[in-house]
N, C-alpha and C positions, 0 to 999 in steps of 0.2 A: 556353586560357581555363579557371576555374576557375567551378565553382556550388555554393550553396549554396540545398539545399532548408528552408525555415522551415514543422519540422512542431509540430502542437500542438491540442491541444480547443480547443472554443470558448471565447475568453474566456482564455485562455493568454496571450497579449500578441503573436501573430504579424505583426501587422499594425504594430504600434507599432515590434516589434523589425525588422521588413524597415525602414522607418522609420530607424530612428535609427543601426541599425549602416552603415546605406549610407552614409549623411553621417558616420560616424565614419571609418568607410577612409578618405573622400575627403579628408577634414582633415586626420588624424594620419598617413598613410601614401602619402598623393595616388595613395592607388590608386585606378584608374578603375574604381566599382563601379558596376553601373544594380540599380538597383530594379525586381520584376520583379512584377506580378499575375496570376494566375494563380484567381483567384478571380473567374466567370461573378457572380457575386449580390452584390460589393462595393457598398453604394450610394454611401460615398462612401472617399476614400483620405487617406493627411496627406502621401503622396508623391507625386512624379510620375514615373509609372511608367515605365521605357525601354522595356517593351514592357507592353502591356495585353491582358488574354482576353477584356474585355470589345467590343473593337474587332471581334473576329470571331464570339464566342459573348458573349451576354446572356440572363439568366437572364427578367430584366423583359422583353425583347424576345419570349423564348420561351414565356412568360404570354400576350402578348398575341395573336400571333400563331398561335400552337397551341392559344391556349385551357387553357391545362395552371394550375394551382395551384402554390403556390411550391414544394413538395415536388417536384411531377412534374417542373418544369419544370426543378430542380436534377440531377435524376435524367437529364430528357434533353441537359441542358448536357455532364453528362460523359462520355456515350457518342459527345457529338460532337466533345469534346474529343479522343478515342480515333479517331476518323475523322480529324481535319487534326490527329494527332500530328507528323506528317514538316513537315506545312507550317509548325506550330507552331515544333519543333525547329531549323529550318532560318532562322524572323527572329529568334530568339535566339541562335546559333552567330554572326547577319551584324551583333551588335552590338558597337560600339565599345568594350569595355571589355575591364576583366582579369577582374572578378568579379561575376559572375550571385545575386544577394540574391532568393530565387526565393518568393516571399509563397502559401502555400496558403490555399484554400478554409476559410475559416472550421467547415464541417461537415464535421470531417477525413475521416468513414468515407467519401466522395463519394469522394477524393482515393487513399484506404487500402485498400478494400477493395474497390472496382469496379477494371476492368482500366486507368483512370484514369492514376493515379500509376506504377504499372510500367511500363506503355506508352511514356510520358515520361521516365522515368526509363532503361529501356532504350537510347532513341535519343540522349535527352541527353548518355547516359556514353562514348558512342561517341567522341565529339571535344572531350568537357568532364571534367573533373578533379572529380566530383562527390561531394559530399559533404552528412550532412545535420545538422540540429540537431532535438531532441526538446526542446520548450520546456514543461517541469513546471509545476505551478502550484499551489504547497504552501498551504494556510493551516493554521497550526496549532491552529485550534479546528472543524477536518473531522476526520472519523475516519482513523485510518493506513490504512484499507480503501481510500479514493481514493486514497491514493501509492502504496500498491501495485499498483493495479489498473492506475493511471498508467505504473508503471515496467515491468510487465508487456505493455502497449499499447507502450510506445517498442523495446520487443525484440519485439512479431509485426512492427511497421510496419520492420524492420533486415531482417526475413526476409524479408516482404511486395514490397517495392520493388527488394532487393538494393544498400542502399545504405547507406555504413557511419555509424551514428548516433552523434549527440556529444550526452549527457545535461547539460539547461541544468535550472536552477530559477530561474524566474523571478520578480519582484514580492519581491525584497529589501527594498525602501523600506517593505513592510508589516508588516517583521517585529521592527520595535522594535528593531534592532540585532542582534540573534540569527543565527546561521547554521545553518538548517536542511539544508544539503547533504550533512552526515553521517547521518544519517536515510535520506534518498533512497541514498546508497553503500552502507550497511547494508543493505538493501531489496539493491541489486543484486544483491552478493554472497552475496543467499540469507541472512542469517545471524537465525537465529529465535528468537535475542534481541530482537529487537523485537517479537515477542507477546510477553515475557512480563506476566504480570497481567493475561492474556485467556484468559476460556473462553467458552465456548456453543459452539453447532452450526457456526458456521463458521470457528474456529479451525481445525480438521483442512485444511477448504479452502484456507484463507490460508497453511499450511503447503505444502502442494500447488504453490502459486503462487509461492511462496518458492524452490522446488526448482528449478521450473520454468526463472524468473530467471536464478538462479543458473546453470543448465545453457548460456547464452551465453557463449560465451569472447569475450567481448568488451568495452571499456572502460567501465570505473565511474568513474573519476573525474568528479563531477559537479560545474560551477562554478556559481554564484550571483550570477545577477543582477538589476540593475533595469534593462529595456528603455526604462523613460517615463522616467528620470535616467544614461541609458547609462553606467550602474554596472557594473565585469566586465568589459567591453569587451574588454579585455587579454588576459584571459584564456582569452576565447574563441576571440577573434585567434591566441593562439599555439597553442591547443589544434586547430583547424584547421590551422595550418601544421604542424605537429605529424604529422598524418593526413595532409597531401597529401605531407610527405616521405617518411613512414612510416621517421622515425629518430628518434621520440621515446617516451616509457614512458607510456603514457595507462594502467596499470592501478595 
C-alpha cells in the first residue's frame, strides 16, 4: 500500500485537495484510492472518508464531555491520537485500497510539532510506502516574507515527521494565469536574488532563512496547482511515482 500524507496551513486547500485528487486516481488511473481524515475538529467534509478520526476521537465530543475549550480540547485530541496510534495505524493498513490520501488537521502545528504526526507517521511507514505533499499557498499581493517562512515550515515538517516532502503551490485558478512556482524554487534553493530591492532590519534575517533552506538536499521542483479545478493533477501523480520508485530527477 502506498500513502499520502496532505500537509499544509490553514486555509492551504488540504481538505479540498484530499477531496479531489482521490476521485482523480479513481477515474483517470482506477486506482483504488480511499480518503482518509485524520482531522479530530473537521465539522463538515466534501468526501467520504474510508476511514474517519472523528469515529474514535472528537474534538466536539471532547468539549463536551471534558469540559475543555476548543483549543484544549484540540490539544487533548492529539495526545490521544498518540495513545491509539497502533490501533489507528492498524484500520488503515486493513483498508481496501492501493493508496491512502491521508487529510491533516486543519491547525497543522497539532499535527507538526506535538509527538502527533511522527508517531503516525513512524508506524504507518512500517507497511506503507509513505509519502508527503507540502500544499503552499502563494498570493502575490502577501509579502515574499510568508513564502518564505512557508517554504522554510515544509523542510522543519521533512525533518519533523521523517518523511520525504513534495513542494505543491496551490490556488493556481487565482493567479490570472501567471505561474508563481518559480518564486517558491528560487526560495528553495537558497538563491538571494529574491531580496533584491529590500532592506530594513530583517533582510539579514530572511537571508539567514534563505541559507538555512537551501542547506536541505532535498527536491525543489515545485508544481502548481488548483486543488478546487484539479489543475496539476499529472503532475503530482508522476512526481509521487517518481519518489516511490526513487528513479526519477526531482531536483
Amino acid at each position: 500500500m502506498k500513502g499520502v500524507i496532505v500537509l499544509g496551513t490553514a486555509g492551504s486547500g488540504k481538505t479540498t485537495f484530499t477531496a479531489n485528487f482521490s476521485k482523480w486516481l479513481n477515474e483517470n488511473f482506477l486506482i483504488k484510492s480511499c480518503p482518509v481524515n485524520l482531522d479530530p475538529g473537521a465539522s463538515s467534509l466534501p468526501y467520504e472518508p474510508s476511514y474517519d478520526i472523528r469515529d474514535m476521537i472528537s474534538v466536539e465530543d471532547l468539549m463536551r464531555r471534558e469540559n475543555l475549550g476548543p483549543n484544549g480540547a484540540i490539544v487533548r485530541a492529539a495526545d490521544l491520537i498518540v495513545d491509539r496510534s497502533d490501533d489507528i495505524v492498524r484500520s488503515l493498513e486493513s483498508l481496501d485500497c492501493d493508496t491512502l490520501i491521508i487529510d491533516t488537521p486543519g491547525q497543522m502545528e497539532i499535527f507538526a510539532f506535538r509527538p502527533t504526526g511522527r508517531a503516525l507517521c513512524e508506524r504507518l511507514s512500517r507497511g506503507t510506502r509513505l509519502l508527503s505533499i507540502y500544499l503552499g499557498d502563494y498570493d502575490p499581493k502577501r509579502d515574499l516574507e510568508d513564502l518564505i517562512s512557508s517554504a522554510f515550515l515544509a523542510k522543519i515538517l521533512e525533518l519533523k515527521l521523517g518523511v520525504k516532502v513534495i513542494p505543491v503551490l496551490n490556488k493556481s485558478d487565482l493567479w490570472g494565469g501567471r505561474d508563481f512556482s518559480d518564486i517558491w524554487e528560487a526560495v528553495l534553493r537558497g538563491e538571494m536574488s529574491v531580496l533584491e530591492g529590500r532592506d530594513g532590519v530583517y533582510v539579514d534575517a530572511l537571508q539567514d532563512l534563505l541559507k538555512a533552506i537551501s542547506s536541505f538536499r532535498s527536491p525543489i521542483r515545485v508544481i502548481s496547482i488548483s486543488a478546487k479545478y484539479s489543475h496539476g493533477f499529472g503532475e503530482v501523480f508522476d512526481s509521487l511515482n517518481e519518489a516511490w520508485c526513487a528513479c526519477g530527477d526531482m531536483t
